[in-house]
C-alpha positions in Angstrom: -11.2 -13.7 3.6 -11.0 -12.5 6.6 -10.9 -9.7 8.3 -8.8 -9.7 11.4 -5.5 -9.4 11.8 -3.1 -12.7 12.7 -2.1 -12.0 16.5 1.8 -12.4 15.0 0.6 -9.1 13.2 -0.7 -7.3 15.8 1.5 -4.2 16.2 -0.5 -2.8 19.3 0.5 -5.6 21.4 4.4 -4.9 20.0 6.8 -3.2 22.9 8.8 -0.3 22.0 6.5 1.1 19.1 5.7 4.6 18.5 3.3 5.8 16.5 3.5 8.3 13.9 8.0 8.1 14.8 8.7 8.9 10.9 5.4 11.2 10.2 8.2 14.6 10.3 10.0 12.8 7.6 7.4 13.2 5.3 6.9 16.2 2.8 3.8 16.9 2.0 4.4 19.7 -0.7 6.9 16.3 -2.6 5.0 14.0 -5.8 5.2 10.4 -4.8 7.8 9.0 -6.8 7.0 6.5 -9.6 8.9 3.6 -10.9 8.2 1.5 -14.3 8.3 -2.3 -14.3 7.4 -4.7 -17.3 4.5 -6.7 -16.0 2.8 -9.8 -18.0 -0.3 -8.1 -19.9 -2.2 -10.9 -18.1 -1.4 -9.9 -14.9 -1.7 -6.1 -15.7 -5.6 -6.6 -16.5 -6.1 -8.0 -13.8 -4.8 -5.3 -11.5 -6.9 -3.3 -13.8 -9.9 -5.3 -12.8 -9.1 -5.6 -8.8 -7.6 -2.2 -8.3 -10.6 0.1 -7.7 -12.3 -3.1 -5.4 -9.4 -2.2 -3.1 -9.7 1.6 -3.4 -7.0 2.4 -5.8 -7.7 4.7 -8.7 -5.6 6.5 -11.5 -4.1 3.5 -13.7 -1.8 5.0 -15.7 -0.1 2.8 -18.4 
């Protein structure tokens, strides 16, 4: 895989962007909000497997 973004996804080369527009929005002192799905036990192992390879950590079933 590579990695480089497509030039259709390059934001920097966008007109009109600001960065950082919604950061004010955020509260820091607010838990991130959680949400239950039913997910394939299958497909749950193997997020299991691939999360921390992308930096995620934390599973909770």
């Amino acid at each position: 895989m590579e990695d480089e973004l497509r030039p259709e996804y390059d934001f920097a080369q966008m007109e009109g962007g600001v960065r950082g527009k919604y950061v004010e929005r955020l509260d820091k002192n607010r838990p991130m909000t959680t949400i239950t799905i039913r997910i394939p036990e299958d497909v749950i192992e193997d997020l299991k497997r691939i999360a921390p390879l992308l930096g995620f950590s934390g599973y909770q079933p």
